[in-house]
C-alpha positions as CSV (number, residue, x, y, z in Angstrom):
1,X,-16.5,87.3,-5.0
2,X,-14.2,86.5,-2.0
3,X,-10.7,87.9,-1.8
4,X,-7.7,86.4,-1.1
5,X,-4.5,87.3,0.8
6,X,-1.9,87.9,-1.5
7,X,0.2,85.1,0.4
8,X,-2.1,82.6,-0.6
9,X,-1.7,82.8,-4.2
10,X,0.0,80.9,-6.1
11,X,1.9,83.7,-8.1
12,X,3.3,85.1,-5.3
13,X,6.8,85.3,-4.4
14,X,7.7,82.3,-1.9
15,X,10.4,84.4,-0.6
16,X,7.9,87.5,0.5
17,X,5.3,85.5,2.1
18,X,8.1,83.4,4.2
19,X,9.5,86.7,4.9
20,X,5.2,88.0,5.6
21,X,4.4,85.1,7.4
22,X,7.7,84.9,9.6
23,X,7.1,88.2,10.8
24,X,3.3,87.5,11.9
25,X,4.2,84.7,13.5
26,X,7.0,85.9,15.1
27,X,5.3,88.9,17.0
28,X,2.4,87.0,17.9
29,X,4.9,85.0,19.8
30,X,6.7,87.8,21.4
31,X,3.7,89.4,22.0
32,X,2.2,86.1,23.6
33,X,-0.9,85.7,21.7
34,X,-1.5,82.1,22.0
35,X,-0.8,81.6,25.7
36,X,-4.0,81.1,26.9
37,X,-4.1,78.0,24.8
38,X,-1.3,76.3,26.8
39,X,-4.4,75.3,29.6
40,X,-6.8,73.7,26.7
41,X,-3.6,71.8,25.4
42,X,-3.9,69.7,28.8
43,X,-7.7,69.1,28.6
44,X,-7.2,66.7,25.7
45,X,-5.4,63.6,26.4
46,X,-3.1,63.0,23.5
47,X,0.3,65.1,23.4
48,X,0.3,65.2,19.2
49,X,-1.2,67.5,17.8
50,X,-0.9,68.2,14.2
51,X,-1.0,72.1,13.2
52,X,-3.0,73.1,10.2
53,X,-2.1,76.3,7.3
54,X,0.8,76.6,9.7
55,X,2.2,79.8,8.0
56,X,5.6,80.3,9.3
57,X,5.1,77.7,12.4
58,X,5.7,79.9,15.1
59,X,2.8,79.9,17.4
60,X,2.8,75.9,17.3
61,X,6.7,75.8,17.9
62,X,5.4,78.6,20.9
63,X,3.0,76.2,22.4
64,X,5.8,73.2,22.1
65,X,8.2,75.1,23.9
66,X,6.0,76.5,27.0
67,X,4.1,73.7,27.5
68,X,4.1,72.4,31.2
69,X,4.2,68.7,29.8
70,X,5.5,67.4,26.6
71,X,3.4,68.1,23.5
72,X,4.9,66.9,19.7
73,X,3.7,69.5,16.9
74,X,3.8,68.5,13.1
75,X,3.4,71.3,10.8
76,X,1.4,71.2,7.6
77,X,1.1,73.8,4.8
78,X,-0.1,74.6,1.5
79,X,3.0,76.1,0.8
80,X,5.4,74.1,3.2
81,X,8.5,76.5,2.0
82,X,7.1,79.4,4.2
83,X,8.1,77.4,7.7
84,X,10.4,79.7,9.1
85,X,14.1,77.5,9.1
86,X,14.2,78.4,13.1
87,X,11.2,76.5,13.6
88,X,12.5,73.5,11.5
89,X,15.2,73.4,13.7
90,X,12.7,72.2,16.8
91,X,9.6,70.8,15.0
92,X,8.6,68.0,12.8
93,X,7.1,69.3,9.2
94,X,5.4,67.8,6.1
95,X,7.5,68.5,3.1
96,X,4.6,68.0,1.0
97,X,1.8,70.8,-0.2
98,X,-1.2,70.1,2.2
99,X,-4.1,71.6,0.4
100,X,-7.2,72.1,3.4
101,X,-9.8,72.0,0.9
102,X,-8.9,68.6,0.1
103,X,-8.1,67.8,3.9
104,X,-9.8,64.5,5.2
105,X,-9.5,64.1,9.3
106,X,-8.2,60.9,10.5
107,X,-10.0,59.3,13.8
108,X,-9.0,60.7,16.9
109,X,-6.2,62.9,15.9
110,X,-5.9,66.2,17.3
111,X,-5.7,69.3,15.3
112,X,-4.7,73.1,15.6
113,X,-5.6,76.2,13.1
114,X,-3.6,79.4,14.0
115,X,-5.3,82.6,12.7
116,X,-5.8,81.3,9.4
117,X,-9.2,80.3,9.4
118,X,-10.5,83.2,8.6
119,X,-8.7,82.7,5.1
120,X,-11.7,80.4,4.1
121,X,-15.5,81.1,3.3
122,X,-17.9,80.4,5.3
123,X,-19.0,77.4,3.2
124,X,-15.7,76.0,3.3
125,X,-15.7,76.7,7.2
126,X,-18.6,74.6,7.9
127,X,-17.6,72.0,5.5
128,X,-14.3,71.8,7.8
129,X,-16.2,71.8,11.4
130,X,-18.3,68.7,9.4
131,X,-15.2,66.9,8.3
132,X,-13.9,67.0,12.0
133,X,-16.9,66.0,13.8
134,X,-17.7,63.1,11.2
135,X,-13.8,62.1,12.2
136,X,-14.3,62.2,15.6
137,X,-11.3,64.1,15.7
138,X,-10.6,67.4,17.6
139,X,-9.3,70.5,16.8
140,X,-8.7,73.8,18.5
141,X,-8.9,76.9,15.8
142,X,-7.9,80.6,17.4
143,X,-8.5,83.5,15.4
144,X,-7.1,87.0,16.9
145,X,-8.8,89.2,14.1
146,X,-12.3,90.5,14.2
147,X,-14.3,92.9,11.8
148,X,-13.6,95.6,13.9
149,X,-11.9,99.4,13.8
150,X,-9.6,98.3,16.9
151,X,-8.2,95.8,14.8
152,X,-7.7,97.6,11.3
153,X,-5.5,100.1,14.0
154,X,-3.5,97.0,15.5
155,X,-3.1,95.9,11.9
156,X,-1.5,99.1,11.0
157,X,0.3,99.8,13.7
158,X,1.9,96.2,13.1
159,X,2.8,96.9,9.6
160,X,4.1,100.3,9.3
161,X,5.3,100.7,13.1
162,X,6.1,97.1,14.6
163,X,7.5,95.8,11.4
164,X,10.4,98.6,11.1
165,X,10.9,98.4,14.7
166,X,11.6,94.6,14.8
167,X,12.4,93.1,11.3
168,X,16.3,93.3,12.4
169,X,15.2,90.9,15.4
170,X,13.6,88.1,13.4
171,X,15.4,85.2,13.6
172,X,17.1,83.6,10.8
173,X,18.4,87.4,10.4
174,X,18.2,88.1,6.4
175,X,19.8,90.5,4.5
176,X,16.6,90.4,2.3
177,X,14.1,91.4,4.6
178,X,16.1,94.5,5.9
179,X,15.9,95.4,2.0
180,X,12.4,94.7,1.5
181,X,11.7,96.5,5.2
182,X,13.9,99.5,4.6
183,X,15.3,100.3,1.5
184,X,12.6,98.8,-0.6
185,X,9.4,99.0,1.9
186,X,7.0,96.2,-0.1
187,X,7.0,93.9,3.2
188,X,5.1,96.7,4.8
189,X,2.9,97.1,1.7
190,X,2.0,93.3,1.7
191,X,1.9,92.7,5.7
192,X,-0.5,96.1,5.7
193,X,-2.9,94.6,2.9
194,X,-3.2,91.2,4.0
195,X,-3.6,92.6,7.3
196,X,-6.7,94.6,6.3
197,X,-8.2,92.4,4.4
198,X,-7.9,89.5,6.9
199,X,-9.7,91.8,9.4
200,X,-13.0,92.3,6.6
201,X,-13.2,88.6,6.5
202,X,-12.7,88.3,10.0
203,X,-16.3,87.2,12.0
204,X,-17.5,88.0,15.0
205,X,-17.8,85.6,18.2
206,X,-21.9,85.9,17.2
207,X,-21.2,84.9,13.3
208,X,-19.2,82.0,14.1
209,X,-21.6,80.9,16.7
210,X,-24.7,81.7,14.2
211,X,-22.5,79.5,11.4
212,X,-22.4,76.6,13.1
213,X,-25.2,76.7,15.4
214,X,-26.5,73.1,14.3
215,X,-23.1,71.2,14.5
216,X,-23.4,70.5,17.9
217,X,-24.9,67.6,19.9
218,X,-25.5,65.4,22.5
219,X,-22.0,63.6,21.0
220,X,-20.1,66.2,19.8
221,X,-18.7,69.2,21.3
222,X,-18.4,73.5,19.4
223,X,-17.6,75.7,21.7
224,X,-17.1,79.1,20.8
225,X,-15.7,81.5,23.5
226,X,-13.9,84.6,23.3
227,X,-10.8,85.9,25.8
228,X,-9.8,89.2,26.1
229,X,-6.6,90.6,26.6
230,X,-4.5,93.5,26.3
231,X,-1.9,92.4,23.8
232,X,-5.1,90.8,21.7
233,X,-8.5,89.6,22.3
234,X,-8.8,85.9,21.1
235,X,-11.5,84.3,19.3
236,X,-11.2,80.3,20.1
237,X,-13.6,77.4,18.1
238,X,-13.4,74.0,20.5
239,X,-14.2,71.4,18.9
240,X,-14.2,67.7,20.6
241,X,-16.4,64.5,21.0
242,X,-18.3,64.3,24.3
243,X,-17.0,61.8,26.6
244,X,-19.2,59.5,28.6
């Protein structure tokens, strides 16, 4: 059986998970997660890049803004109501449901996936990597969870220590999410669960490279590397056609 967060049901409320997804997004930006990717931004040579299961939208309306040239982001959702509004404010954003089991890569575009992959199976994984490669399109997936005791800690520490700590900060302020932080702790409930159960569906930098060992070729590039750092270690799929 594989488990799913409780944001990416159907049945849950729309206002927690933009309040959840919000608050992961924010303090990876604040805590400067994604930077690293800034430099593989500039290896490919368009500037659009279109951001898959964007969540909130933070970490692509992070890259926008600290880019040394100009990059364009669009965001893309299955549930397009949990884009934070302070993101909306800078970004362009499909209004429609994007469902990424149904996702079919257009030639040449160029595609991001913020620690959401690991909300798929490994079957549906692959099936992704195939889609993009058969594309010839290109795609950058980061994942900052692994399987790993360090991160059920961080995970913790981010839900029951971070989140009371910060949840005034989060811009658009709401009055809601100082109930449901404070008063009524359930955002600290649901952050910690999804949290934890991300990180036992989290793979290692071996898994991912044992799962799609056979996608690449003389024509097509998977790279799997893995950056550490002290504010988070970064697992990061690369996945481009070989140039002549």
């Amino acid at each position: 059986m594989f488990l799913k967060e409780l944001e990416d049901y159907p049945w849950f409320p729309p206002y927690l998970r933009k309040m959840q997804l919000e608050y992961v997004g924010w303090i990876s930006v604040h805590l400067k997660l994604y930077q690293p990717i800034l430099k593989l931004l500039q290896l490919f040579p368009s500037n659009n890049w279109v951001d898959l299961a964007s969540g909130s939208g933070w970490p692509a309306f992070y890259l926008q803004a600290n880019s040394e040239y100009k990059i364009h982001y669009t965001l893309t959702d299955l549930y397009p109501t949990s884009f934070s509004n302070e993101v909306k404010k800078n970004l362009a954003f499909d209004h429609a449901s994007f469902n990424l089991l149904e996702f079919q890569p257009k030639f040449g575009t160029q595609y991001t996936m913020f620690n959401s992959f690991h909300h798929f199976s490994s079957e549906q994984q692959k099936a992704f990597i195939q889609k993009i490669k058969e594309a010839r399109a290109s795609c950058i997936i980061t994942e900052v969870l692994e399987p790993t005791w360090l991160c059920l800690i961080q995970v913790t520490v981010a839900a029951f220590i971070l989140q009371p700590l910060t949840s005034w900060a989060i811009k658009p302020f709401s009055f809601l999410r100082i109930i449901t932080t404070y008063l009524l702790p359930i955002q600290l409930i649901t952050v910690a669960w999804d949290g934890w159960l991300s990180v036992f569906k989290s793979k290692t930098i071996d898994q991912y490279k044992a799962l799609f060992s056979n996608l690449a070729d003389n024509d097509y590039n998977v790279d799997i590397k893995r950056i550490k750092q002290l504010r988070g270690n970064l697992i990061i799929i690369l996945v481009n056609p070989i140039t002549p």
